[in-house]
C-alpha positions as CSV (number, residue, x, y, z in Angstrom):
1,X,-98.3,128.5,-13.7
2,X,-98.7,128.7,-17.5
3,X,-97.3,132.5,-17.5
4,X,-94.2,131.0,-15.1
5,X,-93.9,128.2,-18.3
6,X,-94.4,131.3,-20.9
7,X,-91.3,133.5,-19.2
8,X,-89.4,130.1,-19.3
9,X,-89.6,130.0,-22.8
10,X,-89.4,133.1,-23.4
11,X,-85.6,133.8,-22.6
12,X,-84.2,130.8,-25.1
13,X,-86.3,132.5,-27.9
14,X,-84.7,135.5,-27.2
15,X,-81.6,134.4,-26.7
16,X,-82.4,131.8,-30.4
17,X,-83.8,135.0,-32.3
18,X,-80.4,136.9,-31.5
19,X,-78.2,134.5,-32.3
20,X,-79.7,133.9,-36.0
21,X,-79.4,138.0,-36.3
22,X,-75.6,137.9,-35.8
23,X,-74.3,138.8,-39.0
24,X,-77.9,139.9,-40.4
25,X,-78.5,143.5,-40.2
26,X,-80.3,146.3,-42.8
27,X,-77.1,145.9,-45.3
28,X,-79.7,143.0,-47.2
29,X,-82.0,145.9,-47.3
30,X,-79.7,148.1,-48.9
31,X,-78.2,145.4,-51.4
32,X,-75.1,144.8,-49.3
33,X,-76.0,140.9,-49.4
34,X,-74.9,139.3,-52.4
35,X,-76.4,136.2,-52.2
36,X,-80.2,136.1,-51.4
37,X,-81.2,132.3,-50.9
38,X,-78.3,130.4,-49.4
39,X,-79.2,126.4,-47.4
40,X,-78.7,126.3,-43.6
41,X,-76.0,123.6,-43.1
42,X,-74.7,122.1,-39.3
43,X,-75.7,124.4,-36.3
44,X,-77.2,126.9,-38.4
45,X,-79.8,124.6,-39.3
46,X,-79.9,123.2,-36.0
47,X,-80.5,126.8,-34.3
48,X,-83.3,127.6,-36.8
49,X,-85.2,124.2,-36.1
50,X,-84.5,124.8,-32.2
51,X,-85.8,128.6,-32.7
52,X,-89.1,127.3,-34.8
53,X,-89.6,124.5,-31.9
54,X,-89.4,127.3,-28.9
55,X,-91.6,129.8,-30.9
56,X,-94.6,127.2,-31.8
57,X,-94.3,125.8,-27.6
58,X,-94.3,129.9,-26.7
59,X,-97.2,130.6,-28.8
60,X,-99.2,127.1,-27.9
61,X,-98.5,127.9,-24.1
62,X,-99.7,131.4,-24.8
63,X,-103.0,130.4,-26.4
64,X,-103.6,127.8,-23.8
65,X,-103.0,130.8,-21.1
66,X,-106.1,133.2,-23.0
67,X,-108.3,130.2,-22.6
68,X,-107.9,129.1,-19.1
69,X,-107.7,132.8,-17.7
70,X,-111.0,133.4,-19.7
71,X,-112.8,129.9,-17.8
């Protein structure tokens, strides 16, 4: 059951993780980004706090999978 939950959350993370990357690639790497600290505003902000919400339920349900498979 807690795997079924763990692929659940899995595919917004995904789909959360990508959607941040749009516009990021290696051009910060390779000074192509001017500005290097800029303040999430509107959905932005909203998508990161959704994508930090999924990732700690993903990892809680993942811990709480390693300790019932090892009872």
């Amino acid at each position: 059951m807690l795997t079924v939950i763990q692929i659940i959350l899995s595919l917004p993370l995904i789909v959360a993780i990508l959607l941040q990357a749009k516009g990021a690639g290696l051009s910060g790497v390779f000074g192509g980004e001017g500005n290097v600290y800029r303040t999430k505003r509107g959905a932005e902000k909203t998508l990161f706090i959704f994508t930090i919400v999924i990732a700690v339920l993903f990892f809680s349900v993942a811990l709480l999978n390693v300790i019932f498979v090892e009872l």
